[in-house]
C-alpha positions in Angstrom: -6.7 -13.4 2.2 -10.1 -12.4 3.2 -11.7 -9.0 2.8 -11.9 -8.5 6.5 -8.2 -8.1 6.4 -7.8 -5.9 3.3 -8.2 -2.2 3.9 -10.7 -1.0 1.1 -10.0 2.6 -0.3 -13.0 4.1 -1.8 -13.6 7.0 -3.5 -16.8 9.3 -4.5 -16.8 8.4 -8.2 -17.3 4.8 -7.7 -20.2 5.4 -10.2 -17.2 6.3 -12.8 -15.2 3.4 -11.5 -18.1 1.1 -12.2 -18.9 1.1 -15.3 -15.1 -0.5 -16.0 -16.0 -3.5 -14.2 -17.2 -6.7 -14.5 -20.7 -8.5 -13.6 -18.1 -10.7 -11.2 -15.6 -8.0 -10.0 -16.1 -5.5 -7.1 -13.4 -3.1 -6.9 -11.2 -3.6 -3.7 -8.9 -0.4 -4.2 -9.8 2.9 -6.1 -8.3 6.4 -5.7 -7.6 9.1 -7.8 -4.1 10.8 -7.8 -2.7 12.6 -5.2 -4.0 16.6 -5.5 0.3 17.3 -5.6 -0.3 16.5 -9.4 -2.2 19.9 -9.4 1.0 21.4 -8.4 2.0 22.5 -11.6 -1.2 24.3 -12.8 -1.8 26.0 -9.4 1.8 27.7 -9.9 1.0 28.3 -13.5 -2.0 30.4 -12.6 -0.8 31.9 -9.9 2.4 33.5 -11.6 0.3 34.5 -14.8 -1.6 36.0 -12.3 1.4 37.9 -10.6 2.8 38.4 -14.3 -0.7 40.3 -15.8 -1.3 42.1 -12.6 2.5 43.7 -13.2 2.4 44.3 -16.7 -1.1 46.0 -16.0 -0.1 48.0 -13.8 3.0 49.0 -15.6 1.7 49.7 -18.7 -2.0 49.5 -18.7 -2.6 47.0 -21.1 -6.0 45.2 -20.2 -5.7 42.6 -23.0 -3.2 41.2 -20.7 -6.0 39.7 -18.7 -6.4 37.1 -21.6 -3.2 35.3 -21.0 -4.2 35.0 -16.9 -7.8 33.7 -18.2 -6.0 31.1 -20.6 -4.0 29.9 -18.0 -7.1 29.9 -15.6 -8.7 27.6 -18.1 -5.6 25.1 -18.2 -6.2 25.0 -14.6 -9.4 24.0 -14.5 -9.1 21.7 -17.6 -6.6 19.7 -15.2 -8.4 19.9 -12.2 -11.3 18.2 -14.1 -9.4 16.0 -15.8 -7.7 14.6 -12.0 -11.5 14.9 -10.9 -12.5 11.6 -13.1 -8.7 10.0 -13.2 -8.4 6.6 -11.3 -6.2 4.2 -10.0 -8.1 0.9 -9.6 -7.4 -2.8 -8.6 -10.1 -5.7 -8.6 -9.0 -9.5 -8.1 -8.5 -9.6 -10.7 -7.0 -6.6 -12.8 -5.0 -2.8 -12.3 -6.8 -0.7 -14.4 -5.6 3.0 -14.5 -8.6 5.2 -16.1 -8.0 8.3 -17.5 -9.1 10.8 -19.8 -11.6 13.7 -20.5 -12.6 13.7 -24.0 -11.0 10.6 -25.0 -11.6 7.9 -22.1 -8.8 5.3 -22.0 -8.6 2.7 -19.7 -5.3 0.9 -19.5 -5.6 -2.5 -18.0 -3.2 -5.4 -16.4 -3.8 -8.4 -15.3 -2.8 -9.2 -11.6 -1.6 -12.6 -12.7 0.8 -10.8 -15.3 2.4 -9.0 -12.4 6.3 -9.9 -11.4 7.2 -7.3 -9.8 6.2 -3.9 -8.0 8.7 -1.4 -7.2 7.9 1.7 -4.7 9.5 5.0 -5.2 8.8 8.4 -2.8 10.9 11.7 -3.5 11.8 14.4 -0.9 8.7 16.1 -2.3 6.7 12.7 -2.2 7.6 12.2 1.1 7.0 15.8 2.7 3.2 16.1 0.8 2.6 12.3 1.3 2.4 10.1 -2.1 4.4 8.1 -4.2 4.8 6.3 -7.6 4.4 2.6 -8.4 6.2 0.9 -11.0 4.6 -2.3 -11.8 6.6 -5.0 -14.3 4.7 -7.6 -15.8 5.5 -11.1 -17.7 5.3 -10.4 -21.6 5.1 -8.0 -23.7 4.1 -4.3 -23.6 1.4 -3.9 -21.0 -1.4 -0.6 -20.9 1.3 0.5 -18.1 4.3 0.9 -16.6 4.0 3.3 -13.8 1.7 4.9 -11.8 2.6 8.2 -10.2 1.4 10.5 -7.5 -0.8 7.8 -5.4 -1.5 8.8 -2.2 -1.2 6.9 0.9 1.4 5.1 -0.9 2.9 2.5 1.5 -1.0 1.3 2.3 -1.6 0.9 -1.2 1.5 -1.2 -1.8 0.9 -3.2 0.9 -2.6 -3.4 -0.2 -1.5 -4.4 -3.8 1.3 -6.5 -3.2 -1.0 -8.7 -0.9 -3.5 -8.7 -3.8 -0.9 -9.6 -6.1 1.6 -11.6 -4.3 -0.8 -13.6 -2.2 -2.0 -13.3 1.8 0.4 -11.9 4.5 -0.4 -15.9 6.0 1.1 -17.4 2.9 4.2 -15.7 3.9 7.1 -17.4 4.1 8.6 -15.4 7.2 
């Protein structure tokens, strides 16, 4: 497979991505999660919000406030944190990149790949990403699975064709 034919996802940290790379490697796919993993933390906020601004208003406590700041914080802790999260593959490697104080970097080998399964829930489908689960030949690998990736068929086509060979090798 040549480059020309591979659709190459980039994303503005490539500076981050960079630094997990090889002299000989140039990353071919890099995104970061799909913003739906910020679900959670945006409804967290927002009902702490509702919460304080009716116990406030109720019973005029202003310490209240404190809980809708913590859970401010936890939100922008995560967004941070999804800010500098990466899903990458090379020709060589998967590399999933996470972490804010404590960098990890879980790696896989493309040739240790067997298998890729595709899953997309109701929700994955209606706000447009998916998860990968990727098996590999011996023992435990850095991962497993890969959730909330967006434009989730393109990057397992993408990945698949990285892993499994060109679409010209094909035997259809």
């Amino acid at each position: 497979m040549n480059m020309q034919d591979m659709m190459v996802f980039r994303d503005a940290g490539s500076r981050t991505v960079d630094r997990y790379l090889m002299n000989y490697e140039g990353h071919v796919i890099a995104v970061r999660q799909h913003p739906a993993t910020l679900l959670l933390p945006v409804s967290a906020a927002f009902l702490t919000l509702v919460l304080c601004t009716a116990v406030n208003a109720f019973t005029g406590f202003a310490w209240i406030w404190f809980l809708w700041i913590g859970s401010l914080g936890y939100l922008l802790w995560k967004v941070f944190a999804w800010s500098i999260q990466f899903f990458l593959v090379t020709e060589h490697r998967i590399m999933m990149i996470t972490g804010v104080l404590n960098r990890q970097v879980a790696m896989m080998p493309l040739a240790k790949v067997t298998d890729i399964r595709f899953d997309r829930s109701v929700l994955g489908r209606m706000l447009g990403y998916g998860e990968f689960l990727i098996e590999s030949a011996g023992q435990n690998q850095g991962f497993d699975h890969v959730t909330y990736m967006p434009y989730p068929e393109q990057l397992y086509l993408e990945v698949s064709s990285l892993v499994f060979g060109s679409r010209e090798a094909s035997p259809d």
